[in-house]
C-alpha positions as CSV (number, residue, x, y, z in Angstrom):
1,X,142.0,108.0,82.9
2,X,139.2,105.6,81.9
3,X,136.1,106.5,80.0
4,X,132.6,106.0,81.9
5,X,130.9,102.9,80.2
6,X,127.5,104.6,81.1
7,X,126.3,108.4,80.5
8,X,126.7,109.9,83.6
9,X,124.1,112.4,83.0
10,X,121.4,109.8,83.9
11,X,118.6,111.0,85.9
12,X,118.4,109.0,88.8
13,X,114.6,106.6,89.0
14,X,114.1,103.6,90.9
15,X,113.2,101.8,87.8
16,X,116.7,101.2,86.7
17,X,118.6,101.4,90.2
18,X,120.7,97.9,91.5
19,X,118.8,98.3,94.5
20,X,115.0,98.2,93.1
21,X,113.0,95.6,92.4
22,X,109.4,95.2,90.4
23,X,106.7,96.2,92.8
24,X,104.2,93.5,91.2
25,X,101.5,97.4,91.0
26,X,101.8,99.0,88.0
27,X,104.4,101.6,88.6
28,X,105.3,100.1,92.1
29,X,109.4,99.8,92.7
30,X,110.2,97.6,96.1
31,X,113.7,99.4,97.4
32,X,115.9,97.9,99.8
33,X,116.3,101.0,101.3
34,X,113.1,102.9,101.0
35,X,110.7,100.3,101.0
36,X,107.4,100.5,98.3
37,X,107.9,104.0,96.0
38,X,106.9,105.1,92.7
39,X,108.7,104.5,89.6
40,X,110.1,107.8,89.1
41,X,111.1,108.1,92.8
42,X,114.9,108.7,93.9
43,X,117.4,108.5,96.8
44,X,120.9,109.3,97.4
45,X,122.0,105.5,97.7
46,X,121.1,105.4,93.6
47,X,123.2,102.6,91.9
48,X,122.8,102.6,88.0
49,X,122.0,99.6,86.7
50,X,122.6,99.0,82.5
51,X,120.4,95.8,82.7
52,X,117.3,96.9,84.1
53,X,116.9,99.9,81.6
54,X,114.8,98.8,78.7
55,X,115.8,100.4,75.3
56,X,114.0,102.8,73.2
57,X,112.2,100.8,69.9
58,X,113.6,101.0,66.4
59,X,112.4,104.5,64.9
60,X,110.2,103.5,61.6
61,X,111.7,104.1,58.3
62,X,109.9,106.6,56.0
63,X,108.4,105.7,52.9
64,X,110.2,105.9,50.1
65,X,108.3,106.5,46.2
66,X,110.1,103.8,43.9
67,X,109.6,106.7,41.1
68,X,112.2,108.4,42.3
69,X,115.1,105.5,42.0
70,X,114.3,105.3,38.3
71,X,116.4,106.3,35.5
């Protein structure tokens, strides 16, 4: 049995489905199937896309007291 390449615990949104499209609104999402809907708008045709998600930023690095690396 092959392994998912996705999570497929994904909640479903239009803003990362194979189907949607940018809007050209702010928080507009053209769907070939449901026409104009909101950005966290659903339907049952839902195709996960990996492409369209965009990734979370690097977490910053905490400061670090060069005191504490000396012998």
């Amino acid at each position: 049995m092959k392994k998912p390449l996705t999570d497929p615990d994904i909640a479903p949104d239009c803003r990362y489905c194979a189907r949607g499209r940018d809007g050209g609104a702010p928080g507009a999402i053209l769907c070939e199937v449901r026409g104009v809907t909101e950005a966290g708008a659903s339907c049952r045709k839902f195709e996960y896309d990996p492409l369209r998600r965009v990734p979370r930023g690097k977490p910053s690095l905490p400061q670090v007291d060069p005191e504490a690396f000396k012998l």
